[in-house]
MMTF fields as JSON, N, C-alpha, C and O atoms, coordinates in Angstrom:
{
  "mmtfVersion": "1.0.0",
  "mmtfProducer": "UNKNOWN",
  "numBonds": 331,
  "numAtoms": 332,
  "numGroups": 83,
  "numChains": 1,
  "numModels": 1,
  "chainsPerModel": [1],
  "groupsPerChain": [83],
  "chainIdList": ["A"],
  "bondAtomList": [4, 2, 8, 6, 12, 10, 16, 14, 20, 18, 24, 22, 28, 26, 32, 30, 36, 34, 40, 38, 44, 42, 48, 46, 52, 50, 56, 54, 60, 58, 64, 62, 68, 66, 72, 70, 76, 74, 80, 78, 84, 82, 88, 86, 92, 90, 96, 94, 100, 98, 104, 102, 108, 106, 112, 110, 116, 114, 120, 118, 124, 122, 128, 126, 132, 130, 136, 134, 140, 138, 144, 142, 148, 146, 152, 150, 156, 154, 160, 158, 164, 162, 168, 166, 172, 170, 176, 174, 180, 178, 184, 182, 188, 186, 192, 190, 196, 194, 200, 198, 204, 202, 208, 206, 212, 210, 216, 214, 220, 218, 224, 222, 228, 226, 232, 230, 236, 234, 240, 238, 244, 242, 248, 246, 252, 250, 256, 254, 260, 258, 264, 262, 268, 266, 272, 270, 276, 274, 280, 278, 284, 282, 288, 286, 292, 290, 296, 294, 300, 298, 304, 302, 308, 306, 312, 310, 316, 314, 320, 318, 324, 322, 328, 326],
  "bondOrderList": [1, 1, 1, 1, 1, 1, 1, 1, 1, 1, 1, 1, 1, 1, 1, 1, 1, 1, 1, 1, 1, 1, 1, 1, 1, 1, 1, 1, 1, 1, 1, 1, 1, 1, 1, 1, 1, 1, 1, 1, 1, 1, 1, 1, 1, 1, 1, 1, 1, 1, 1, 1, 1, 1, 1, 1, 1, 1, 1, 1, 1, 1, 1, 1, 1, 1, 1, 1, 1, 1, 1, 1, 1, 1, 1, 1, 1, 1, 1, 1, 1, 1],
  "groupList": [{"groupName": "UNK", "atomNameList": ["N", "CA", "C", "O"], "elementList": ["N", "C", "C", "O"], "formalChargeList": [0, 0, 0, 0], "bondAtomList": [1, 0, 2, 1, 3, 2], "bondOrderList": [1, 1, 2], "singleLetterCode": "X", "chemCompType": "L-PEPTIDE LINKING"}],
  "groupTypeList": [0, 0, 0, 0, 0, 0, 0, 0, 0, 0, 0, 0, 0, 0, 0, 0, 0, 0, 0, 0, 0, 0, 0, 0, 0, 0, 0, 0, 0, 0, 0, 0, 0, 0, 0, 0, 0, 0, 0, 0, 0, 0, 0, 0, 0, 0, 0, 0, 0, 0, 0, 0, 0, 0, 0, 0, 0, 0, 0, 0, 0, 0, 0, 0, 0, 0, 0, 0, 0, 0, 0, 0, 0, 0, 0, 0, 0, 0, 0, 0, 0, 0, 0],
  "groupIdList": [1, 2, 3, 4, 5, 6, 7, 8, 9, 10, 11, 12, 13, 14, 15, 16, 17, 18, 19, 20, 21, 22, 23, 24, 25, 26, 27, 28, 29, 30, 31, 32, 33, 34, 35, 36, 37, 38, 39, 40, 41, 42, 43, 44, 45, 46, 47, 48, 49, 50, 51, 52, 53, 54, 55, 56, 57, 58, 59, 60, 61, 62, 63, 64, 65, 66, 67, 68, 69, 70, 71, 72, 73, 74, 75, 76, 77, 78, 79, 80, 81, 82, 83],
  "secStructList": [7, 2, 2, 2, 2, 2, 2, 2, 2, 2, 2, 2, 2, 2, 2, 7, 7, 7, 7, 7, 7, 7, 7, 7, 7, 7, 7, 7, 6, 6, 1, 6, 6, 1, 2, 2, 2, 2, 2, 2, 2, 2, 2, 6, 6, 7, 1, 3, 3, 3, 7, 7, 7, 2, 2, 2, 2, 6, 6, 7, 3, 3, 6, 6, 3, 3, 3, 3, 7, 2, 2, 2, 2, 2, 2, 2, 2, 2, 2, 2, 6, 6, 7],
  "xCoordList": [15.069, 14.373, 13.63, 12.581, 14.141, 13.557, 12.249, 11.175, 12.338, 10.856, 10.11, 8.975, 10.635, 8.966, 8.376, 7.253, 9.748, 9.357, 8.237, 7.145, 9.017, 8.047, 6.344, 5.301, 6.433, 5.041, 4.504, 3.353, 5.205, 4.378, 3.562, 2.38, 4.56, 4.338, 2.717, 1.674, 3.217, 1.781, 0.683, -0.363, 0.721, -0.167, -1.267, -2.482, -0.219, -0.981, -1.526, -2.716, -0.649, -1.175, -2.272, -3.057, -2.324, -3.962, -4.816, -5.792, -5.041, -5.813, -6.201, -7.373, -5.193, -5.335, -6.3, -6.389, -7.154, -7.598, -7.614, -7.817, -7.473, -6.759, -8.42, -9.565, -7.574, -8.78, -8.132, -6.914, -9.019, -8.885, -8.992, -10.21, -8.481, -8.835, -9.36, -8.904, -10.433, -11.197, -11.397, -12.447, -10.035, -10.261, -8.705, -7.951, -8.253, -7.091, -6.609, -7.36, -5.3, -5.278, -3.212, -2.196, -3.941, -2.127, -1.54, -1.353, -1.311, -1.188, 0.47, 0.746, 1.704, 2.466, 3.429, 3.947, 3.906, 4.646, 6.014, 6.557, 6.357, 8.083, 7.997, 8.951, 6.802, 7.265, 5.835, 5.063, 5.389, 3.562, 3.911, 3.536, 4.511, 3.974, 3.827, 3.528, 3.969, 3.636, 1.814, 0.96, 1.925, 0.013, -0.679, -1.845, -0.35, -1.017, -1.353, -2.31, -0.059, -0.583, -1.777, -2.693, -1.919, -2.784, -4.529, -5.561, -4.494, -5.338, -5.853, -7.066, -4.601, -5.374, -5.786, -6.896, -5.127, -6.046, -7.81, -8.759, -7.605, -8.98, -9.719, -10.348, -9.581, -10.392, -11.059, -12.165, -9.458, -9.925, -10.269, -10.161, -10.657, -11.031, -9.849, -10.115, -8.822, -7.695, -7.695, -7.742, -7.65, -7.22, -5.826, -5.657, -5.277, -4.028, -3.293, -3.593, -2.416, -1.094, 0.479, 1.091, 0.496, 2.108, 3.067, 3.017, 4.027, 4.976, 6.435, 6.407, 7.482, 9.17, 9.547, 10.681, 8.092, 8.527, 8.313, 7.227, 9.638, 9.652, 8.806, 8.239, 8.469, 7.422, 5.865, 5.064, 5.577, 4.269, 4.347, 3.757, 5.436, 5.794, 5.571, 4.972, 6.005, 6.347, 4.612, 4.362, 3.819, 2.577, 1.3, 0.225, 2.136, 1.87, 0.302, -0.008, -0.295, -2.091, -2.183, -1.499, -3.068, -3.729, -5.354, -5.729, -6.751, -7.682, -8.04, -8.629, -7.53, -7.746, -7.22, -7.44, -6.391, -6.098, -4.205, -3.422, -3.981, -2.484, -1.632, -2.032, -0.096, 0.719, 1.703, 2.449, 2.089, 2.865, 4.081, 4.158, 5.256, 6.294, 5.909, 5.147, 6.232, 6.137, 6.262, 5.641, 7.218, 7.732, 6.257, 5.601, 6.36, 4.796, 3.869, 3.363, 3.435, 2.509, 2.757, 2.116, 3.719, 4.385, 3.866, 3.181, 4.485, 4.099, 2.413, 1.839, 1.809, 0.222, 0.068, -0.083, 0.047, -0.023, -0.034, -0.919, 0.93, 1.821, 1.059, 0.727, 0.826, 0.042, -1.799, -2.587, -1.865, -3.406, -3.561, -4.631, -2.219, -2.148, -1.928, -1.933, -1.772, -1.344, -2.597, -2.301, -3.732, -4.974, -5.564, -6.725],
  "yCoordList": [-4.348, -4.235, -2.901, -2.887, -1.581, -0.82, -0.754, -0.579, -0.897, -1.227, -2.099, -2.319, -2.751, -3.455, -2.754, -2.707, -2.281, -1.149, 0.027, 0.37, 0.483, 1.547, 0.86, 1.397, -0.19, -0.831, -0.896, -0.501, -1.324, -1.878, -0.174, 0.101, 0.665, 1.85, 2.489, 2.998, 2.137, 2.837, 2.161, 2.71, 0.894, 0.086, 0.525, 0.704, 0.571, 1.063, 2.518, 2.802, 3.333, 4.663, 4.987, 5.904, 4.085, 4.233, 3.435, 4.172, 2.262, 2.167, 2.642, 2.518, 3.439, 3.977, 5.116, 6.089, 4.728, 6.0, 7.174, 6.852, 8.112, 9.174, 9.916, 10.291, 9.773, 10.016, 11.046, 11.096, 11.929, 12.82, 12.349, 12.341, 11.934, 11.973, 12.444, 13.487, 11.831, 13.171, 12.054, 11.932, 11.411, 10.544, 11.061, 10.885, 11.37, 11.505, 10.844, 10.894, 10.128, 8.913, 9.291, 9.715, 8.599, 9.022, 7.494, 7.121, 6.755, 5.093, 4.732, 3.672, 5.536, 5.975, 6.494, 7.55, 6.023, 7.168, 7.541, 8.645, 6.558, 6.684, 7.523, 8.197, 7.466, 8.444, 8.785, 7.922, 10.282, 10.603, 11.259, 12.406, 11.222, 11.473, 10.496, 10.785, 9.164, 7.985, 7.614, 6.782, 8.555, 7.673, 8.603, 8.244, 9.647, 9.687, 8.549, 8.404, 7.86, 6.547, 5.959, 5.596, 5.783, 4.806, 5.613, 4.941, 7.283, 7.823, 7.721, 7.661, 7.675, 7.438, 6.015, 5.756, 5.075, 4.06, 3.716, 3.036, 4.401, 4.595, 4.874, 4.077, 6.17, 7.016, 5.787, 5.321, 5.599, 4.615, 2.949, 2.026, 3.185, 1.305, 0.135, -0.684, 0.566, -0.22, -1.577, -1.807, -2.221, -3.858, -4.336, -5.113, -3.928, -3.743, -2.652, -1.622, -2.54, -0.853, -1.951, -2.958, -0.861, -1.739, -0.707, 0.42, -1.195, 0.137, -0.814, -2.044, -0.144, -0.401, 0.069, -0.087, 1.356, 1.706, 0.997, 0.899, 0.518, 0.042, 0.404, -0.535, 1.556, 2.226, 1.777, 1.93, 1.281, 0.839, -0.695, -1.284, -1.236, -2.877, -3.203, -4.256, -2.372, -3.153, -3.338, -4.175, -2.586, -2.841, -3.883, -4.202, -4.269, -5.76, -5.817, -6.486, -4.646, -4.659, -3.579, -3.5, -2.497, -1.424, -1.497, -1.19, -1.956, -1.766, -2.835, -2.539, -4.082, -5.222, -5.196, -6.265, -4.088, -3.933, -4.536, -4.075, -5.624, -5.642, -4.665, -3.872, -4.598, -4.085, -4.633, -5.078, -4.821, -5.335, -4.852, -3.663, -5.801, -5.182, -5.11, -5.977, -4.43, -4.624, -6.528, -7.131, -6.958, -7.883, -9.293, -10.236, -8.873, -9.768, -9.717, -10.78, -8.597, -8.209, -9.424, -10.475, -9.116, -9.743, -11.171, -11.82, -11.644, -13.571, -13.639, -14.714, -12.466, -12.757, -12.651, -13.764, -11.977, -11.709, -13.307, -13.842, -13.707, -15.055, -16.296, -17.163, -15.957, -16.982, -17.188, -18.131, -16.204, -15.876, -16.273, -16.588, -16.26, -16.425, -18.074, -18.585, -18.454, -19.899, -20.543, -21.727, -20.323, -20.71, -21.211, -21.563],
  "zCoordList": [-17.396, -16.132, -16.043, -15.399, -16.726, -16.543, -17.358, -16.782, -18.745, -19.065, -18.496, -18.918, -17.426, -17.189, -15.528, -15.027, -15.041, -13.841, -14.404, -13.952, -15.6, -16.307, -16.629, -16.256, -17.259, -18.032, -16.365, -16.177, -15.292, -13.785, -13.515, -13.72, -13.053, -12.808, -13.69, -13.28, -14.947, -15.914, -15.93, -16.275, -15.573, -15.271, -13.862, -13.774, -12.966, -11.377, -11.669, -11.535, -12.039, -12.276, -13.021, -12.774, -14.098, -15.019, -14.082, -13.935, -13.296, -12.489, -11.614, -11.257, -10.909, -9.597, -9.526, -10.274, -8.248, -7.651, -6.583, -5.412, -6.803, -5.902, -4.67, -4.922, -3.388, -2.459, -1.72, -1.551, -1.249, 0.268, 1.453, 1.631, 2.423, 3.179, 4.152, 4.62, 4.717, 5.715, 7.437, 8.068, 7.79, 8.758, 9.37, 8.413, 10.012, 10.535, 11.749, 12.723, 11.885, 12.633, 12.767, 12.216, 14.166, 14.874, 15.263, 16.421, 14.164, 14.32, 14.277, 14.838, 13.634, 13.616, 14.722, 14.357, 16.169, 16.485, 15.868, 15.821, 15.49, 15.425, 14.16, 13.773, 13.511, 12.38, 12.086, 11.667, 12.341, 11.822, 10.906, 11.15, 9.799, 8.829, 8.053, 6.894, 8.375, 7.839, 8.239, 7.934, 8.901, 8.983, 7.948, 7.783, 7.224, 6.073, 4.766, 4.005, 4.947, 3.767, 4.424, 3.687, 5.978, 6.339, 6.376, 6.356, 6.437, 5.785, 4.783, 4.58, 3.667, 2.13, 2.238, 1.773, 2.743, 2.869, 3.545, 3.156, 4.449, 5.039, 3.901, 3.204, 3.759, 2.376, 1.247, 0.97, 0.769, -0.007, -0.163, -0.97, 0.911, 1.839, 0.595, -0.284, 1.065, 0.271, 0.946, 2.154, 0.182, 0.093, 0.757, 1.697, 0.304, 0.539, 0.949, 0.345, 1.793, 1.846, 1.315, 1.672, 0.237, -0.053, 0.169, -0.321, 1.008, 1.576, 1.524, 1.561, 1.446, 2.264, 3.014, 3.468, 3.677, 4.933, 6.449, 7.019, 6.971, 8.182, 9.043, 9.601, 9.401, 10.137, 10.004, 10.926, 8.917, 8.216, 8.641, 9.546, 7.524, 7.86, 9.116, 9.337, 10.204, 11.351, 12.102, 12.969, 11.659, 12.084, 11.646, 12.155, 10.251, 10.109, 8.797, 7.811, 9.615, 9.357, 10.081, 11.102, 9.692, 9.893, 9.751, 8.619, 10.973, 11.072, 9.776, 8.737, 10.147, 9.263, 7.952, 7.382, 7.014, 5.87, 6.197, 7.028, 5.237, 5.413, 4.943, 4.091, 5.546, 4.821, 4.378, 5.251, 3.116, 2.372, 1.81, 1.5, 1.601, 0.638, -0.821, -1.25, -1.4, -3.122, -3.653, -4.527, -2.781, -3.046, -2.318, -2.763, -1.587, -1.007, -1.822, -2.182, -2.29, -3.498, -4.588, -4.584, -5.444, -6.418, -6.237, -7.027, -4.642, -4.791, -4.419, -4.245, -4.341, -3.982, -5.283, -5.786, -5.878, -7.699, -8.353, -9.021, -8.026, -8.741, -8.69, -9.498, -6.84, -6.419, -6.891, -6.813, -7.233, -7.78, -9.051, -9.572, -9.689, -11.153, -11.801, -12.921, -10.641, -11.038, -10.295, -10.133, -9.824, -9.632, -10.443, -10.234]
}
């Protein structure tokens, strides 16, 4: 299991792209330092936010972008793949 956590991990990380954000947003109360993910999302007009943080989850969608578990991801993945 851990090599394929590792192969997932190196996979996202060589794709990924890293943004600044320059939009600051107070979407978060129960926890603001969670609306920085939803910053880097702005920044980076993300498709997706994949989080396990409750604080994120519980808002469902952020300015039309969903938020997802890792695990939601996974069956959108699956489901795309068997198209």
């Amino acid at each position: 299991m851990r090599v394929v956590i590792d192969t997932i991990v190196g996979y996202v990380f060589h794709k990924a792209e890293f943004f600044i954000p320059t939009e600051a947003v107070a979407a978060v109360s129960a926890d603001p330092k969670d609306d920085r993910f939803l910053e880097a999302a702005i920044a980076g007009d993300a498709d997706l936010i994949v989080s396990g943080d409750r604080h994120l989850l519980d808002l469902r969608s952020f300015r039309g972008t969903p938020i997802v578990t890792a695990r939601d991801l996974l069956n959108r993945l699956q489901d795309k793949s068997s198209d």
